[in-house]
ZAMARGU-4260 file (C-alpha; in steps of 0.2 Angstrom, whole numbers, plus 5000, padded with zeros to 4 digits):
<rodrens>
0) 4870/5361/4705 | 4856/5357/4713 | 4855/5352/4731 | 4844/5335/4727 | 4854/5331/4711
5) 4869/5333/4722 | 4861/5323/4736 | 4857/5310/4722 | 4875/5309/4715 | 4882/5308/4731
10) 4871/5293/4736 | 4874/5286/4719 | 4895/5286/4722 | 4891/5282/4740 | 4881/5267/4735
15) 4893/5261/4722 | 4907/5263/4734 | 4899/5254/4749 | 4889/5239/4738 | 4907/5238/4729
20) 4917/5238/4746 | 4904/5224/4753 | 4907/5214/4738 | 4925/5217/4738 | 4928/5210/4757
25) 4916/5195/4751 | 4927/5190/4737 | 4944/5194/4743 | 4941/5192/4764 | 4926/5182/4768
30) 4926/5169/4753 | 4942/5163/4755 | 4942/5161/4774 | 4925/5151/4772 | 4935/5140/4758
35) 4951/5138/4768 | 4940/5133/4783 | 4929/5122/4772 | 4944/5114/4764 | 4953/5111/4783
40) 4938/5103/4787 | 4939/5089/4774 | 4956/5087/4775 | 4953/5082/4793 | 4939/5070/4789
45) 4951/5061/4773 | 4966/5061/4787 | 4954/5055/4803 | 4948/5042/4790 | 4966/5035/4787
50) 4970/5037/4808 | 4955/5027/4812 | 4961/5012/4799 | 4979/5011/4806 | 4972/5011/4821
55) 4963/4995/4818 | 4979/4990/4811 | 4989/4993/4826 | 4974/4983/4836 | 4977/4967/4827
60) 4994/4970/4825 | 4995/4970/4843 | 4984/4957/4847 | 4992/4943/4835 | 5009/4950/4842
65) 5002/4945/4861 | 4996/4929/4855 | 5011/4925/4845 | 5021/4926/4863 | 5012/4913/4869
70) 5020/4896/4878 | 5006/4888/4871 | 5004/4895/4852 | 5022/4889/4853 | 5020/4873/4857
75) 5003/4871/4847 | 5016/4871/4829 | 5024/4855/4836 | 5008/4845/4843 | 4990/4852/4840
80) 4984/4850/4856 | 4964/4850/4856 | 4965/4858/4873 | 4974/4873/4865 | 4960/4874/4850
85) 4944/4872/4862 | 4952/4887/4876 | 4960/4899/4864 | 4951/4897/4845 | 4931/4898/4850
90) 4918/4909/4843 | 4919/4923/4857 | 4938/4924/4852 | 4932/4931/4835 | 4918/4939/4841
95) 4927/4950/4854 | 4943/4955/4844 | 4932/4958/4826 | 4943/4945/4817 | 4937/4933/4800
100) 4951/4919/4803 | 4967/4915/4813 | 4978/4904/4803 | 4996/4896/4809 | 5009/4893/4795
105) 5025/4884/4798 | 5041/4887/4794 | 5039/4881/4777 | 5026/4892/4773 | 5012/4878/4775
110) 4996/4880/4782 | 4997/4871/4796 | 4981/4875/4805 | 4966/4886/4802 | 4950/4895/4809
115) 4938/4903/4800 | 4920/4914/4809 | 4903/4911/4802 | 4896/4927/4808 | 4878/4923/4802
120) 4879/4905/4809 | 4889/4912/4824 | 4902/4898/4823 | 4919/4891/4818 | 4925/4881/4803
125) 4942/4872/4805 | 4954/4871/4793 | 4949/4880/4776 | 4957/4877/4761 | 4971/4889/4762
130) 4967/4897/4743 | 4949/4902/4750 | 4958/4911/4765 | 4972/4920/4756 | 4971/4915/4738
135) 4991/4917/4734 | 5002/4912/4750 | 5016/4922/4740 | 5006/4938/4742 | 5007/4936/4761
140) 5022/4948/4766 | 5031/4938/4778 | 5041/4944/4791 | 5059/4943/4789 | 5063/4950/4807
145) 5057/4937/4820 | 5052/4952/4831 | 5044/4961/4817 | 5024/4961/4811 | 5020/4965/4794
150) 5002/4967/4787 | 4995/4969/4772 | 4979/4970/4761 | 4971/4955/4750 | 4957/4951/4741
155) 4949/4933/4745 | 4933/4926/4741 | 4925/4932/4757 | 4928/4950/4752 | 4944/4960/4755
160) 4950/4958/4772 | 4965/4965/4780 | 4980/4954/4789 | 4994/4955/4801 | 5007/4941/4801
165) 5021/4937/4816 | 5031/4925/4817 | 5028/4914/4833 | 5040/4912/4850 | 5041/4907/4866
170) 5037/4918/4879 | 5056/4921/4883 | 5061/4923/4863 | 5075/4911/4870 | 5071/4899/4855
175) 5071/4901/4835 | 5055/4904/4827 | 5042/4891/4827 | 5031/4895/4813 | 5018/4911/4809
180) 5002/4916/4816 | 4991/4926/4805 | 4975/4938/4811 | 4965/4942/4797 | 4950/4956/4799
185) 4935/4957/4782 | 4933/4973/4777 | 4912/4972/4777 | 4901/4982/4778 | 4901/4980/4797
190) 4919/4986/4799 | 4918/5000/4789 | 4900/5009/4799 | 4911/5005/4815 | 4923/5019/4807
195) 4911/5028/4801 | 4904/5029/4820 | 4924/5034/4826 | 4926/5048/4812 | 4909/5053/4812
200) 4913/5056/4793 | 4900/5051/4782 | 4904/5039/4766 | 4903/5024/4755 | 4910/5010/4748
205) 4912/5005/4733 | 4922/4990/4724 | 4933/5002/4713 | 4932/5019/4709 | 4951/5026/4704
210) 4955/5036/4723 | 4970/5039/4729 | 4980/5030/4742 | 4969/5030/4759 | 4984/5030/4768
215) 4992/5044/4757 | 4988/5059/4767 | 4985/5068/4750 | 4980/5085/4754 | 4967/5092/4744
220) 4965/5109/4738 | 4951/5112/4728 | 4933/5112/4737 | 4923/5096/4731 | 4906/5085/4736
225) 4915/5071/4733 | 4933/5063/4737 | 4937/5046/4734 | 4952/5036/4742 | 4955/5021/4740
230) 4964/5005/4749 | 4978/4995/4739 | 4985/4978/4739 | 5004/4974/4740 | 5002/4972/4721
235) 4995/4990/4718 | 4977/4983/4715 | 4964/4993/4721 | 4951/4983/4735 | 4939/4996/4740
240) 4936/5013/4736 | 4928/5025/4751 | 4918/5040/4744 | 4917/5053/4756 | 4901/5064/4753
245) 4898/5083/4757 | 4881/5093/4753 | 4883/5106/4740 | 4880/5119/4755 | 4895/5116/4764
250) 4903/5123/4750 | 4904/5142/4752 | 4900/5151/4736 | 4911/5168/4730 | 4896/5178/4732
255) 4878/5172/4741 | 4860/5177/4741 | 4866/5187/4756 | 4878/5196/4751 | 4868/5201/4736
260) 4854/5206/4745 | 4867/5216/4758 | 4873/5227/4740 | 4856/5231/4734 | 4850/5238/4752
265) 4866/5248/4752 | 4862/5254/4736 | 4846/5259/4737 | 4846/5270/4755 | 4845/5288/4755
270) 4863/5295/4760 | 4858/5302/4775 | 4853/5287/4781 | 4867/5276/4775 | 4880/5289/4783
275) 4872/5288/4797 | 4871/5271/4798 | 4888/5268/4794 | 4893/5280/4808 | 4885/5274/4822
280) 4879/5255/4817 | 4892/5250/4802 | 4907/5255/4810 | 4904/5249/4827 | 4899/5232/4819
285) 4916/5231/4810 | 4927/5234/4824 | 4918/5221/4832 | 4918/5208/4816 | 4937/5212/4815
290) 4938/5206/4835 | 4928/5195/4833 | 4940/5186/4818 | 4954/5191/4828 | 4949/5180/4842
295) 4947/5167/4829 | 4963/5169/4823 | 4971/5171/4838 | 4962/5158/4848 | 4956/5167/4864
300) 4942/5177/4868 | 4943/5194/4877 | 4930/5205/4880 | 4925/5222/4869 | 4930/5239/4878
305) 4925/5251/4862 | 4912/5263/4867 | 4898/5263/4856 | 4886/5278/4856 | 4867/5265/4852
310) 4863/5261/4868 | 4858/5247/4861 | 4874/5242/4857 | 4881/5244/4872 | 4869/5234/4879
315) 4872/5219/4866 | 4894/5222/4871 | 4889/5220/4889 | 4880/5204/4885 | 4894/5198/4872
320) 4905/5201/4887 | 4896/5192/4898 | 4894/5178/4886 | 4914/5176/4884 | 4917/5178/4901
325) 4906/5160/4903 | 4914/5154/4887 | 4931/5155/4893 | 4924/5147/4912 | 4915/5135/4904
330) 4931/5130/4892 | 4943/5129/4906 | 4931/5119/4917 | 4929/5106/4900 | 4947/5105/4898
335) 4949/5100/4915 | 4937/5087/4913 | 4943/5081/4898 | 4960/5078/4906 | 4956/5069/4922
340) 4951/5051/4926 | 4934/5053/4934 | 4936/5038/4946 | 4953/5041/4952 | 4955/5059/4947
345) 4969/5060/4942 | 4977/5061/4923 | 4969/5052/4910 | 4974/5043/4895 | 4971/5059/4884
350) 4984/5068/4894 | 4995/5055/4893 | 4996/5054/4876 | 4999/5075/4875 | 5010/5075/4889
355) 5022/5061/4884 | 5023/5068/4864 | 5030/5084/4877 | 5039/5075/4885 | 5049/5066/4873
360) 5054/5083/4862 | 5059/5091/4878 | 5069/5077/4884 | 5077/5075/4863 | 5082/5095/4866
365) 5088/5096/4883 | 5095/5079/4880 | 5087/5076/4898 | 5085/5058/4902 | 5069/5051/4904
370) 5058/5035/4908 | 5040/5029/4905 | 5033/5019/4916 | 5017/5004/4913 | 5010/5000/4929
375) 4997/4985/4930 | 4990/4980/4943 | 4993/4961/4949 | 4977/4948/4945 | 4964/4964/4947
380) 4949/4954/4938 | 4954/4941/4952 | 4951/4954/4966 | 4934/4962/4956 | 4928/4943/4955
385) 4931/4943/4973 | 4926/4957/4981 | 4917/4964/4970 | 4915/4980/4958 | 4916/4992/4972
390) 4931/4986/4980 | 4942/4984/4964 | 4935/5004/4962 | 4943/5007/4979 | 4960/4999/4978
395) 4960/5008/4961 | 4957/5026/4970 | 4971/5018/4981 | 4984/5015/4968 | 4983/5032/4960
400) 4983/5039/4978 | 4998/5030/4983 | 5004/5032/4964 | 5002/5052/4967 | 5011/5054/4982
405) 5028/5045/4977 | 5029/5056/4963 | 5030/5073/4970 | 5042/5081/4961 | 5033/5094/4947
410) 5042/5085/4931 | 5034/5068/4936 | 5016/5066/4930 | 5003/5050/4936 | 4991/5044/4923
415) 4978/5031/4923 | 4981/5021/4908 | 4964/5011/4906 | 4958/4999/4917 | 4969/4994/4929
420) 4983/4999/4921 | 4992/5016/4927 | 5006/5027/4917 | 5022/5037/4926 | 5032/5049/4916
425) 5050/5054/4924 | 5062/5065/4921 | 5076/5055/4927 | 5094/5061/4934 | 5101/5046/4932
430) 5099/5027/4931 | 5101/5026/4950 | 5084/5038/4951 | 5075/5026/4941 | 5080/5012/4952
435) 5075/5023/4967 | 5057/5026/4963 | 5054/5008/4956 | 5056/5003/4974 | 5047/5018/4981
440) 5033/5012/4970 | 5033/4992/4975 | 5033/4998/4994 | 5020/5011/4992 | 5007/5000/4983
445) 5012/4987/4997 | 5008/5002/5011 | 4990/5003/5005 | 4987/4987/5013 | 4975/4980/5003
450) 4970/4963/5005 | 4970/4954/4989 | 4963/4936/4996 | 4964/4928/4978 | 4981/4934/4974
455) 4991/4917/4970 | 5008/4928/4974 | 5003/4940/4988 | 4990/4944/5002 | 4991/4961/4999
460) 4988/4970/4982 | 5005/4969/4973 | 5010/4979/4954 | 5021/4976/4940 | 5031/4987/4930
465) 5037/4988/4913 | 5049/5005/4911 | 5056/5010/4894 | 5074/5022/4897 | 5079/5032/4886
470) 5097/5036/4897 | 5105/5045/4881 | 5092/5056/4874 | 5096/5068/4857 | 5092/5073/4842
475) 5089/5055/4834 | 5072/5056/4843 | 5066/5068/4831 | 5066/5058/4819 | 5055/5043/4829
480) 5041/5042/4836 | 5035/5042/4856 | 5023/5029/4852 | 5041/5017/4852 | 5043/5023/4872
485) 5027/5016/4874 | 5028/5001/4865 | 5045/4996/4872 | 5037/4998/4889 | 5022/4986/4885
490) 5034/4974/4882 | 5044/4976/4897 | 5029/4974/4905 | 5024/4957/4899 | 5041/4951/4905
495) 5038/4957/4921 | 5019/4947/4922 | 5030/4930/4913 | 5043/4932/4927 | 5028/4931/4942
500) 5023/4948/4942 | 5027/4959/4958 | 5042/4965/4951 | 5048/4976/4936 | 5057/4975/4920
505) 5067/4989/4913 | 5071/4992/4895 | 5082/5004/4885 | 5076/5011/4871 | 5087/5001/4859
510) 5080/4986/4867 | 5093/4979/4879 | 5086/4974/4896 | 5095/4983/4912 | 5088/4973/4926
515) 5074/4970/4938
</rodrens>
């Protein structure tokens, strides 16, 4: 055989075997990594879609639950005092909290009083009809707990809106329920660019379109442009319809135009060429590929130690390195940042949140007891008013100082919780402990000696304390939340500001108050 037609079937297998192995790795490697990472990403859009709506329903669930506590609201369903209605029920109110009406019901489920927003007139009309509020008053899923908030999803004439009923007490729950107070929020077309703002996921809205539940976490599998989910009333009726939209070239296709142009290069070089280049280009180029999706998969990023005999790609690995080497500085510095307060410097609410899930499934496995503490500090837009922003910066710096430095032991973590509100999780040895660094917080706060010249219960600037305990962790914590914790301190804290503040309130998780 001649040398050239020996040459020229050997570049022909070589060809075949290299365009075949490109499209191979394409199809069977590349493609479906691209998919998978395609279909994560819009998995997490549909779930960060259904996060942010329940986080607006845990915002008016927590805000009709505030007002519902109220002395006032409780006393408003025997006598509707007009002081109550010009202080509480204004247009700022509605303004501020999002919200299309507030409506009281009494206990036999008749509207008793009413409040509906203009937004374009930018005013308040009392006491609708109650069918153009909520067209079925049977539809309203009331609570049959008096400690317990339902909500729900209705279609009115204004559009659909979502609500959140509770039934309303006295501050001290000492008496029987006096009635419900309902929040109700439209879903226009206002509320739904504000979550297209906190998801960053572009989509519209549509009256009906057949989607699945909003809320069902369905987990799609096949690669679309579009998904629709929709929301549901308590009768199965479908309000709205969200269709999530993605261009056609986030989509990854089995083979590209790339991948096409890569095999017919590969095929058409001499051998000598393509042996060389695969030698000293190819290969090198695939040992770093493969590091490179290894430090995808793994997560980390190290620097490349083969030795490469191009200069030029050696010079390209030495930059690489470089690169990775500020990479990973520049991620640790970022994640520093991220979980730090910048005004106090120490932990921020994003830590808190990780910190306390870790927390919580330690404390369920080494059944270690374990508190969560809600600091707030005592009349701070009092001391802002008076002495200004710079002042209420300070004693803030002060508190998570003071904060710090009582809580030195490595399993105890400080947190700025927003605003003037601060966060302690402790890792308790007993009851007795608890009791213990409760007091050492009181007197530290009080060692700062900050004046507080408008306080009406203290010179000095004073905290209170709401402390959820669990005292007998185990394995039934697995199986519930840590956002409980957090909730049962919130409304230990309340107790502690209705009984004069300057003081604390401790609950077990079960809910039974130990003492202050």
């Amino acid at each position: 055989m001649q040398l050239k037609f020996f040459v020229i079937i050997t570049c022909f297998i070589f060809s075949i075997v290299i365009g075949g192995s490109v499209l191979l790795y394409r199809v069977n490697v590349i493609y479906p990594a691209l998919l998978e990472n395609t279909l994560s990403n819009h998995n997490d859009d549909l779930a960060s879609l259904s996060n942010a709506l329940i986080s607006e329903e845990n915002h008016l669930k927590v805000l009709v639950a505030d007002w519902a506590k109220w002395d006032d609201s409780f006393l408003f369903m025997t006598d509707k005092l007009p002081t109550y209605i010009d202080s509480n029920i204004v247009a700022s109110t509605f303004e501020d909290a999002n919200l299309q009406s507030i409506i009281y019901i009494n206990n036999d489920k008749k509207l008793w009083f009413s409040a509906t927003y203009d937004a374009e007139e930018e005013s308040v009309d009392y006491n609708k009809a109650l069918p153009y509020l909520i067209p079925n008053i049977d539809e309203i899923n009331f609570p049959e707990d008096e400690d317990y908030n339902n909500k729900g999803y209705l279609d009115t004439e204004s559009g659909p809106m979502f609500y959140s009923i509770v039934s309303i007490q006295d501050s001290h729950q000492s008496q029987a329920g006096n009635g419900y107070l309902i929040f109700t929020r439209i879903l226009n077309v206002t509320f739904f660019d504000n979550i297209k703002k906190i998801t960053g996921t572009s989509f519209d809205v549509i009256r009906s379109g057949e989607g699945s539940n909003i809320f069902g976490r369905k987990i799609v599998e096949t690669a679309a442009t579009e998904y629709y989910r929709s929301i549901f009333d308590a009768n199965g009726g479908e309000l709205v319809t969200a269709v999530v939209h993605y261009s056609k070239n986030t989509i990854p296709l089995m083979i590209d135009n790339l991948t096409i142009w890569i095999v017919f290069t590969l095929c058409c070089l001499p051998f000598l060429l393509a042996y060389s280049l695969f030698f000293f280009v190819v290969s090198p180029m695939q040992c770093m590929s493969k590091k490179v999706q290894g430090m995808k998969s793994g997560g980390s990023i190290v620097g490349f130690t083969h030795f490469y005999y191009i200069n030029e790609l050696a010079v390209f690995q030495s930059a690489l390195n470089e690169l990775f080497e500020k990479v990973n500085e520049d991620h640790s510095s970022l994640t520093l940042m991220s979980l730090t307060d910048g005004l106090t410097g120490i932990n921020n609410r994003r830590a808190f949140d990780q910190d306390l899930v870790v927390s919580w499934r330690t404390s369920a496995r080494l059944k270690q007891p374990l508190a969560l503490v809600l600091i707030d500090i005592d009349f701070f837009k009092r001391l802002n008013d008076c002495l200004g922003h710079s002042k209420g910066d300070e004693a803030l710096q002060a508190v998570a100082s003071a904060l710090q430095q009582t809580c030195r032991r490595s399993s105890d973590n400080v947190y700025r919780y927003g605003g003037e509100e601060f966060a302690i999780i402790l890792s308790l040895e007993d009851v007795g402990h608890l009791m213990d660094m409760l007091s050492l917080i009181h007197n530290a706060i009080l060692n700062i000696n900050c004046i507080h010249p408008d306080s009406p219960i203290s010179e000095l600037l004073t905290v209170s304390c709401g402390v959820c305990l669990l005292d007998r962790p185990g394995a039934w914590m697995q199986n519930e939340p840590a956002l409980k914790a957090i909730l049962l301190a919130d409304e230990a804290l309340y107790e502690s500001k209705a009984n004069g503040r300057n003081c604390h309130t401790v609950k077990r998780l079960e809910g039974h108050e130990l003492n202050q």
